[in-house]
N, C-alpha and C positions, 0 to 999 in steps of 0.2 A: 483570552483562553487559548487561542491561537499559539503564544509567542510561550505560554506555561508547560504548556503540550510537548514544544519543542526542547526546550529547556530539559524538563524531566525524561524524553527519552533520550537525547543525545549522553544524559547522564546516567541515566537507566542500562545504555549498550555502553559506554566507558568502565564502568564497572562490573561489566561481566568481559568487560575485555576483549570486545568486539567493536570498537568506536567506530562512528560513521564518518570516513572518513571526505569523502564525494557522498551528494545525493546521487541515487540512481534513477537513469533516465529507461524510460519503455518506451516504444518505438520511437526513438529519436527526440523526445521529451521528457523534460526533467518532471519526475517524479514529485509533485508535493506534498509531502508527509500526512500532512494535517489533511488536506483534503482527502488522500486516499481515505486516511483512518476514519474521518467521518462517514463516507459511502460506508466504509464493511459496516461502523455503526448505528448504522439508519437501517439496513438491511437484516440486522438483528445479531451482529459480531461476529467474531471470527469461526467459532463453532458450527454455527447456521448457515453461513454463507461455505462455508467449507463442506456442511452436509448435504445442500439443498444446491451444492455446486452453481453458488452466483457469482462467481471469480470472473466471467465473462460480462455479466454485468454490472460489478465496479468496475470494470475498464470501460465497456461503456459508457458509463456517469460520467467517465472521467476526460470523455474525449475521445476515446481510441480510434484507430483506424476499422472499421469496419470488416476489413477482409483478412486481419492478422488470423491463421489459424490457432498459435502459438497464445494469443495474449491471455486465457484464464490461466494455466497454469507459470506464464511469464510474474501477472497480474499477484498471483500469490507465492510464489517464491519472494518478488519483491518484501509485499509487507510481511511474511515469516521472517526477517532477515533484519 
C-alpha cells in the first residue's frame, strides 16, 4: 500500500509538473511521505485537520520537536506541496 501511495504521487506531481525532486525534511528529518499522509488521514483529511487546525498534531504524531513554534504551519506547507 505503502510503495502504491508513493508510486502514484511521485507521478501524480510529475505531471502536473512539479516532480519531487528531494524528500523534504522538517526539523532536520526527512519527511516520510506515507506516514505524514496517513496522520492527516486518520485525523479525518486535509480539509479537517486544516479547519480544526491539527497541523500541530500531525507533527506531533510524527515525532516533532516539541518546542518548534513554527512546525503547524511548517507541518502543512510540507504536505500542500
Amino acid at each position: 500500500e505503502e510503495e502504491a501511495f508513493l508510486v502514484s504521487l511521485y507521478k501524480f506531481m510529475k505531471e502536473r509538473r512539479t516532480p519531487i525532486e528531494r524528500i523534504p525534511h522538517l526539523g532536520f528529518k526527512q519527511i516520510n511521505l506515507w506516514k505524514i499522509y496517513k496522520a492527516v488521514e486518520k485525523l479525518g483529511a486535509y480539509e479537517l485537520v486544516t479547519g480544526r487546525r491539527l497541523w500541530k498534531n500531525v507533527y506531533d504524531e510524527r515525532g516533532g520537536s516539541p518546542g518548534s513554534t513554527s512546525a503547524a504551519t511548517c507541518t502543512r506547507r510540507h504536505y500542500e506541496r
